[in-house]
N, C-alpha and C positions, 0 to 999 in steps of 0.2 A: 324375512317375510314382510314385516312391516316396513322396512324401506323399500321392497319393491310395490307396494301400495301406493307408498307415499310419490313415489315415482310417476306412479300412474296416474293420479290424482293432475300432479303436477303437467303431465304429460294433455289429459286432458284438457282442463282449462287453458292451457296454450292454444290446443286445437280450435277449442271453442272460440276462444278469444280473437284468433288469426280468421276464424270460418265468419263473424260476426260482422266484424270491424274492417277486413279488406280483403275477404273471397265473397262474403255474402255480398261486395257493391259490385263486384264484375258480374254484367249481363254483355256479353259479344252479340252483335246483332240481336240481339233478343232472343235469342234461344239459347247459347249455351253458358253455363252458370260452373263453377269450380266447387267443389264442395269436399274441401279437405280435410273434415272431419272425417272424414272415411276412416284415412290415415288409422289412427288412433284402435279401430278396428283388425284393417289390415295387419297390423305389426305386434300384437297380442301373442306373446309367445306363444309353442304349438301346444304344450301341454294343458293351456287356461282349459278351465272346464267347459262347456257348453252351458250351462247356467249362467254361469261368472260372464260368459262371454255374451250374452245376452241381455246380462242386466247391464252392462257397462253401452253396450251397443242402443238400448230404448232410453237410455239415461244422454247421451249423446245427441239422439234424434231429440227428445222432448224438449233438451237444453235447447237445441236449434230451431226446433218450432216455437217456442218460448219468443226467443230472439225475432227469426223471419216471418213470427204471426200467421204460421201458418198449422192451422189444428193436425196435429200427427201426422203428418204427412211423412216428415222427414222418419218417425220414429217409428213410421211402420216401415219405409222402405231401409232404413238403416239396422232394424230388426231382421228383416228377413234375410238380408245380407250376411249380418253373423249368425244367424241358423245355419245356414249353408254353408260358411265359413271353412268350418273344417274339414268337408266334405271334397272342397275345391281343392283345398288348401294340399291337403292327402294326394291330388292327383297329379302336383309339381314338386311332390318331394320323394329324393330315391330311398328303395328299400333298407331299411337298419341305418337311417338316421337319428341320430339320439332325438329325444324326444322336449329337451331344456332347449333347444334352438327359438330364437326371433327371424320369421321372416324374411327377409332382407336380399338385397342383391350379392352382399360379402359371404350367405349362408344355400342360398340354393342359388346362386347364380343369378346374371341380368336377364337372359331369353326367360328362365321361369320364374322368374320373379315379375319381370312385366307381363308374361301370359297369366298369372294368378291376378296379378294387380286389374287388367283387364277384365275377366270374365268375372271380378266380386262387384267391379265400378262398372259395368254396364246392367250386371243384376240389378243394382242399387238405380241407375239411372233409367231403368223399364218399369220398375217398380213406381218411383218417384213421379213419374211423366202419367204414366198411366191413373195415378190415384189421383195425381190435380191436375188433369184435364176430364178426366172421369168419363172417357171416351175413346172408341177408336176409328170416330167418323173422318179424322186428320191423320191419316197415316204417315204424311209425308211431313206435316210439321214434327209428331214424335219421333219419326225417322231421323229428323234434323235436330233437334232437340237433346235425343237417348245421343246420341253421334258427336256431334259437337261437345257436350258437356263431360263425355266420358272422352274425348280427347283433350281436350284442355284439364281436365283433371289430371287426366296419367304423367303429360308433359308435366305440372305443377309437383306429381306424386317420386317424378324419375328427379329433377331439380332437388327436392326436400332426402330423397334417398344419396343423391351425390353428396350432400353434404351431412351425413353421418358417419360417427364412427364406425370403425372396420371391426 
């Protein structure tokens, strides 16, 4: 129990550390931005509780509005993302799979493992766009924005999953 904390912990501050220092400086044409602290959400085994998974998820975000100076932003829309989480999560995994499983593409497979990976990182990337632009008089810039950032995300998220253990 306490080494998989410790784990977590550790797991964390990596994310943090990577989302900081060299995802938080890629802006592509200025709209789309990587934000792989997600990660760290995504791959929360299936059993975490939905508390647990929520204080790790606003602890995440606040760490990186900390960082990116920007007031909750991150920690609402990386909140609301693990809210839904499980909900999603439940709809890429087949019936009477034990319930100790991580995410992963070695565990439910590539096609549902990028369709969950997808529809958590464009949540997060609708949510995000819309609270800091605080508008939806730009349809076509959050179009480009939510779009771009949640592709170079996934790309960045399918790279980070190829080089894990099986």
């Amino acid at each position: 129990m306490t080494r998989n904390y410790l784990i977590r912990i550790r797991n964390f501050v990596l994310l943090l550390m990577l989302q900081v220092f060299i995802f938080g400086q890629i802006h592509l044409f200025g709209y789309a931005t990587a934000y792989i602290s997600i990660l760290f959400i995504l791959k929360l085994p299936r059993y975490t509780s939905k508390n647990e998974i929520l204080i790790w998820a606003f602890l995440m975000g606040i760490a990186t509005d900390i960082f990116a100076n920007t007031p909750g932003v991150h920690a609402a829309a990386t909140t609301l993302a693990a809210l839904l989480r499980n909900n999603i999560l439940e709809q890429f995994i087949q019936k009477g799979t034990a319930d100790d499983i991580i995410p992963g593409a070695g565990t439910i497979g590539w096609s549902r493992y990028i369709s969950y990976m997808l529809l958590c990182t464009t949540l997060f990337y609708v949510t995000l766009y819309m609270i800091e632009l605080f508008t939806i008089s730009y349809p076509l810039t959050l179009l480009i924005s939510v779009g771009g950032s949640t592709l170079l995300t996934i790309l960045f998220l399918i790279v980070a999953e190829s080089f894990t253990r099986k």
